[in-house]
DRENLO-603741 format. One record per residue (C-alpha): residue number from 1; x, y, z. Coordinates in nm, 4 decimals. Each point is the difference from the previous one (the first is absolute). Layout:
N
<rec pos="NUM" X="X" Y="Y" Z="Z"/>
...
// end
This chain:
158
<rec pos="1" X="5.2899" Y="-3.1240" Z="-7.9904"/>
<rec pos="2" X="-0.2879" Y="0.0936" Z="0.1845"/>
<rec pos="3" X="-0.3897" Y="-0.1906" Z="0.0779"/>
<rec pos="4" X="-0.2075" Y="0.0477" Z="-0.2290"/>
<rec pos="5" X="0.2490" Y="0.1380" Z="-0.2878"/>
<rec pos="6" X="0.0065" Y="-0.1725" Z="-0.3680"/>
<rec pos="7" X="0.2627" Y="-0.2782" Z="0.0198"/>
<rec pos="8" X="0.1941" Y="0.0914" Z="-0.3342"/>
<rec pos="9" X="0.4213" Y="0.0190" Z="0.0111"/>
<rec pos="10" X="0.2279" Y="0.1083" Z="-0.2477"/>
<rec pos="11" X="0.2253" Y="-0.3047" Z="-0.0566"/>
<rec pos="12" X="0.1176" Y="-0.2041" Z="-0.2811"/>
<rec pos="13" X="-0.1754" Y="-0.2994" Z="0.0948"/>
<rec pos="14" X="-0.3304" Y="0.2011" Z="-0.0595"/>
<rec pos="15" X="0.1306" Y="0.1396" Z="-0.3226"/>
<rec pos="16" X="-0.1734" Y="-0.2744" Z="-0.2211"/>
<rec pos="17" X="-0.3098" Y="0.0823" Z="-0.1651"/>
<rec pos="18" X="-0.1843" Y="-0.2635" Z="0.2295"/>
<rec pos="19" X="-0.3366" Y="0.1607" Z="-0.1428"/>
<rec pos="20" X="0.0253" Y="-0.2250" Z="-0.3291"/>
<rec pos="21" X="-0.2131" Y="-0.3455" Z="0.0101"/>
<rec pos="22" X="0.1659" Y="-0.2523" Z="0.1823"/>
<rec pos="23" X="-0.0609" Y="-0.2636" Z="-0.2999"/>
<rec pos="24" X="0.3251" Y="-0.0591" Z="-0.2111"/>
<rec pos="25" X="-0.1000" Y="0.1325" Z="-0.3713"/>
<rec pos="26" X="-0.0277" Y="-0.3816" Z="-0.1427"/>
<rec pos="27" X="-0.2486" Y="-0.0465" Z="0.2212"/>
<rec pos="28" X="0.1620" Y="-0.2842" Z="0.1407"/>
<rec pos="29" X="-0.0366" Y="0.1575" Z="0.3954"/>
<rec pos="30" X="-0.0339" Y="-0.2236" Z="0.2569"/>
<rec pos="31" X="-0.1392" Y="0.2898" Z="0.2588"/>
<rec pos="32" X="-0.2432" Y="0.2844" Z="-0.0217"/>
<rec pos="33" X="0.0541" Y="0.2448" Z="0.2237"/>
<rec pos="34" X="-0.3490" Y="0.1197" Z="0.1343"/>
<rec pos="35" X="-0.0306" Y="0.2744" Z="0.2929"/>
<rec pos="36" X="-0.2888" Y="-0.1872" Z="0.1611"/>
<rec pos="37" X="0.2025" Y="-0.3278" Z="0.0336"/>
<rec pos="38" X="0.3621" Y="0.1378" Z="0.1166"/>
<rec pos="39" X="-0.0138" Y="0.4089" Z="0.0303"/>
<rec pos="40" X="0.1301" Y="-0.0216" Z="0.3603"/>
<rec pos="41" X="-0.1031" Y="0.4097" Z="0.0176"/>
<rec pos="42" X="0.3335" Y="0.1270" Z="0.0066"/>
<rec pos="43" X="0.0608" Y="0.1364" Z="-0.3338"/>
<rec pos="44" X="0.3977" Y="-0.0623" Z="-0.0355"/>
<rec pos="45" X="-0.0056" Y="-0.3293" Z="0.1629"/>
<rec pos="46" X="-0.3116" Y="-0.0911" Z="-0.2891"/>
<rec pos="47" X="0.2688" Y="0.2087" Z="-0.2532"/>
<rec pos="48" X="0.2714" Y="-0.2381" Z="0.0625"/>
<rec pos="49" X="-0.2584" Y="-0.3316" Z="0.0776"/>
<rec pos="50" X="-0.1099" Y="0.0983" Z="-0.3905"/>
<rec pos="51" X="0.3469" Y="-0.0094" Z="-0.1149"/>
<rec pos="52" X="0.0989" Y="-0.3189" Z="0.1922"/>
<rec pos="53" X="-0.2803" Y="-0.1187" Z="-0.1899"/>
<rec pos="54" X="0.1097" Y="0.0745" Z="-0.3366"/>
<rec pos="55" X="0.3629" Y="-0.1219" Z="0.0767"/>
<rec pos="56" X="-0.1537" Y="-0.3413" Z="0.0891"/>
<rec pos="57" X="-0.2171" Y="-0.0166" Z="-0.2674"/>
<rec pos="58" X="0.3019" Y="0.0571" Z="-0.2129"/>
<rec pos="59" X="0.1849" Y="-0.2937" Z="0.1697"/>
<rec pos="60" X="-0.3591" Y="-0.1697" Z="-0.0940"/>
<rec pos="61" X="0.0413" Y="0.1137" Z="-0.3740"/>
<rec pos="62" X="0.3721" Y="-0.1815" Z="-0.0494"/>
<rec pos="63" X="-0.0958" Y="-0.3392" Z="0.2161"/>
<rec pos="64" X="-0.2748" Y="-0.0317" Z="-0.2966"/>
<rec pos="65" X="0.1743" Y="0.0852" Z="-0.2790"/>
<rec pos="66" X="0.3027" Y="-0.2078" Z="0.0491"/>
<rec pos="67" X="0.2298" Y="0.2995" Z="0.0778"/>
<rec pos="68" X="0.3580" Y="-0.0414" Z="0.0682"/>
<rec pos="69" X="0.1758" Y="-0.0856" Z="0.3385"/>
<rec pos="70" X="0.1285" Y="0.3302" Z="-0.0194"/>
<rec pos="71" X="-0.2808" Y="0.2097" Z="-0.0927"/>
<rec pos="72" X="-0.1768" Y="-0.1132" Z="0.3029"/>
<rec pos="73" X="0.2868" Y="0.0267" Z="0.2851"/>
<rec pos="74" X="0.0191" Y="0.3626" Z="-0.1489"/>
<rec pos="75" X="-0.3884" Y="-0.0222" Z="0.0636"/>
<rec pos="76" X="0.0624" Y="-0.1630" Z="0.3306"/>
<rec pos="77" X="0.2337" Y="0.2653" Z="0.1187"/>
<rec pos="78" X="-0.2019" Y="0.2855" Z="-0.1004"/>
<rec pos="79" X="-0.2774" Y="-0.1435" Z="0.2681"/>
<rec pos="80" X="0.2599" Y="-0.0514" Z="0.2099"/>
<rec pos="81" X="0.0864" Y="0.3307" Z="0.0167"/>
<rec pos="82" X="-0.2988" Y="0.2261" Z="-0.0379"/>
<rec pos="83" X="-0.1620" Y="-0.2279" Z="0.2502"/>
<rec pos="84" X="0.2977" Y="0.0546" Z="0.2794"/>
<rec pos="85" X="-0.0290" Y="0.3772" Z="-0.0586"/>
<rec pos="86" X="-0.3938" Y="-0.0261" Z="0.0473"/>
<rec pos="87" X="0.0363" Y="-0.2024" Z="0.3489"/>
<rec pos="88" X="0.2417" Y="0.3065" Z="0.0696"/>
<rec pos="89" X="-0.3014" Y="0.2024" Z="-0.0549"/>
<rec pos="90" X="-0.2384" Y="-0.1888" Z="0.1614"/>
<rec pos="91" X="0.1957" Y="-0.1048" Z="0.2938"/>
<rec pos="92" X="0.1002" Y="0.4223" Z="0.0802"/>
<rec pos="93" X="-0.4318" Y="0.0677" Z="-0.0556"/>
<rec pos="94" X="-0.0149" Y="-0.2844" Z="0.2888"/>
<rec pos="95" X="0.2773" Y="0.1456" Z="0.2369"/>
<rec pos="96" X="-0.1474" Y="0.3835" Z="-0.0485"/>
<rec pos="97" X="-0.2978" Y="-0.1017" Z="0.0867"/>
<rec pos="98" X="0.0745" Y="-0.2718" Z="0.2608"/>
<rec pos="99" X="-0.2233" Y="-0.2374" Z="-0.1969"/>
<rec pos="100" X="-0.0200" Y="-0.3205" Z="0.2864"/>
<rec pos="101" X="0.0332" Y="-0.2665" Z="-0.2548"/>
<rec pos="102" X="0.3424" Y="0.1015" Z="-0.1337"/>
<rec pos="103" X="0.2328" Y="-0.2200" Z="0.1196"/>
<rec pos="104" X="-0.2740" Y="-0.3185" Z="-0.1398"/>
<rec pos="105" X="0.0155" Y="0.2278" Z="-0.3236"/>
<rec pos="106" X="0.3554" Y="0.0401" Z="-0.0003"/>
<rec pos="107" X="0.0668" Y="-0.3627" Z="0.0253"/>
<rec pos="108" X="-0.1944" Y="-0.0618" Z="-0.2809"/>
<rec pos="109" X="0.2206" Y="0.1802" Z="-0.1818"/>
<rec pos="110" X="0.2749" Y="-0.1134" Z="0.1250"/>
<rec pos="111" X="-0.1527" Y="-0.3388" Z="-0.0879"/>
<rec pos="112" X="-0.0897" Y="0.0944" Z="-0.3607"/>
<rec pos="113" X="0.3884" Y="0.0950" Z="-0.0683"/>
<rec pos="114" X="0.1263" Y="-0.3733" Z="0.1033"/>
<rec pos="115" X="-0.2238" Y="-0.2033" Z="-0.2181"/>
<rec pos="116" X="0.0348" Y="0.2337" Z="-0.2957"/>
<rec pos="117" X="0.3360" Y="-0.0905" Z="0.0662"/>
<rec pos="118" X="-0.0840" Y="-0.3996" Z="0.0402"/>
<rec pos="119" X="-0.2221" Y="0.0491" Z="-0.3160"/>
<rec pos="120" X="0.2729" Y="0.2515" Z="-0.2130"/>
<rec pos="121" X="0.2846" Y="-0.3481" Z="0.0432"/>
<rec pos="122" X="-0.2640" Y="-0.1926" Z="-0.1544"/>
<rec pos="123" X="-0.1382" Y="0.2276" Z="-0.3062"/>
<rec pos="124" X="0.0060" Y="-0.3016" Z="-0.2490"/>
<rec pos="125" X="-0.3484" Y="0.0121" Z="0.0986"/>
<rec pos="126" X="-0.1555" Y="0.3205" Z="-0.1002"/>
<rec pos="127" X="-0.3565" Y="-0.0848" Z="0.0620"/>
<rec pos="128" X="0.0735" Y="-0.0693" Z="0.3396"/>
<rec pos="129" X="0.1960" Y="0.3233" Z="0.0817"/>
<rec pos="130" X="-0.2706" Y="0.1872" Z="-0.2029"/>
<rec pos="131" X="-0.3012" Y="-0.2015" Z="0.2310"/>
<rec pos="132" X="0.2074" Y="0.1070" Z="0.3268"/>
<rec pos="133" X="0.0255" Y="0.3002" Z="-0.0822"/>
<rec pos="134" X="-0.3523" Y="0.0691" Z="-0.0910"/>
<rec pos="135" X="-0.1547" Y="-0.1980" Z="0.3017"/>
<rec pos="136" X="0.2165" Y="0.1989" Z="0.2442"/>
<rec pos="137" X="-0.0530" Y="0.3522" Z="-0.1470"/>
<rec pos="138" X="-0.3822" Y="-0.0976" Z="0.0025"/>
<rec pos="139" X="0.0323" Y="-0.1389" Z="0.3521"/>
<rec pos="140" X="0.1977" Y="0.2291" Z="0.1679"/>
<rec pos="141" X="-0.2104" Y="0.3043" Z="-0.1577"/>
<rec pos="142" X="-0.3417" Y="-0.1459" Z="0.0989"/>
<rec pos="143" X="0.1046" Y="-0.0901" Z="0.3105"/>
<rec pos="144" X="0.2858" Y="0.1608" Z="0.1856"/>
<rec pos="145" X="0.0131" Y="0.3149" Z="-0.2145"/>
<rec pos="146" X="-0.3821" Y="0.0585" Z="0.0245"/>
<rec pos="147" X="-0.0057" Y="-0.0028" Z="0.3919"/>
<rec pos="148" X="0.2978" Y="0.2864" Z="0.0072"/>
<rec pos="149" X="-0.2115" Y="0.1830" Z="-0.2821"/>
<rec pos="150" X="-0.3159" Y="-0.0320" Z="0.2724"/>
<rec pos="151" X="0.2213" Y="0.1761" Z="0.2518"/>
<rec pos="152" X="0.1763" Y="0.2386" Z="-0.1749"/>
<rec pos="153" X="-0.3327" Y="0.1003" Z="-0.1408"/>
<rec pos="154" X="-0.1558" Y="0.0194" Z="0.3343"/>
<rec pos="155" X="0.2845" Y="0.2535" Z="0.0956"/>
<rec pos="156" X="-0.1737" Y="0.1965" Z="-0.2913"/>
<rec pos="157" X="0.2890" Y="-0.0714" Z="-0.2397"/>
<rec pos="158" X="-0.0306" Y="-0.0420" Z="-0.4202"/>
// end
């Protein structure tokens, strides 16, 4: 990978077609994605932030509708995963690029893992697993992600 090259890998967790809307079909979406609120100017990392997005939104979906125990930890383990391989992702665009807030960033992941943990032993609660999960993807993205977008732009990265 070199400055100023187009940020795009060839790896299954980019394989979804992130480039559908980000509102589940019943129209029952808690988030919109929207380029000028969370486009962090790296395309994968947006890619992936996009599908995060729809996996959450789908964790939104059964809270609502009453769905069973086990359609949600299926749910729940879905975000589980594709959000550990994304912090994979994130976390090697940080060490490449000796980004200086990476081991703050890191922890936050780090962080994030634990109480989905805490959160996963108590999923008789959907609505609160599904509000976690949506205030830290929106947190984390508009915060900590956006200030590693500013610098890997700034190297000239996309």
């Amino acid at each position: 990978m070199t400055h100023g090259m187009d940020t795009t890998f060839d790896s299954d967790i980019n394989s979804d077609d992130t480039s559908k809307t980000t509102s589940l079909g019943s129209g029952s979406s808690k988030l919109n994605w929207s380029d000028e609120e969370y486009s962090i100017g790296i395309r994968i990392l947006d890619e992936q932030h996009k599908r995060l997005l729809d996996l959450i939104n789908e964790v939104y979906f059964i809270s609502e509708n009453q769905g069973t125990a086990e359609d949600l930890a299926e749910m729940v383990s879905q975000v589980e995963s594709y959000m550990r391989t994304h912090f994979i992702v994130e976390e090697e665009f940080m060490r490449l690029f000796h980004y200086p807030g990476y081991d703050h960033h890191r922890r936050a992941h780090v962080e994030f893992g634990a109480l989905l943990d805490n959160l996963r032993a108590h999923a008789s609660q959907p609505d609160q697993l599904s509000d976690f999960l949506t205030n830290w993807l929106t947190t984390h993205v508009l915060m900590s992600d956006q200030d590693m977008g500013r610098f890997l732009t700034s190297l000239g990265l996309r």
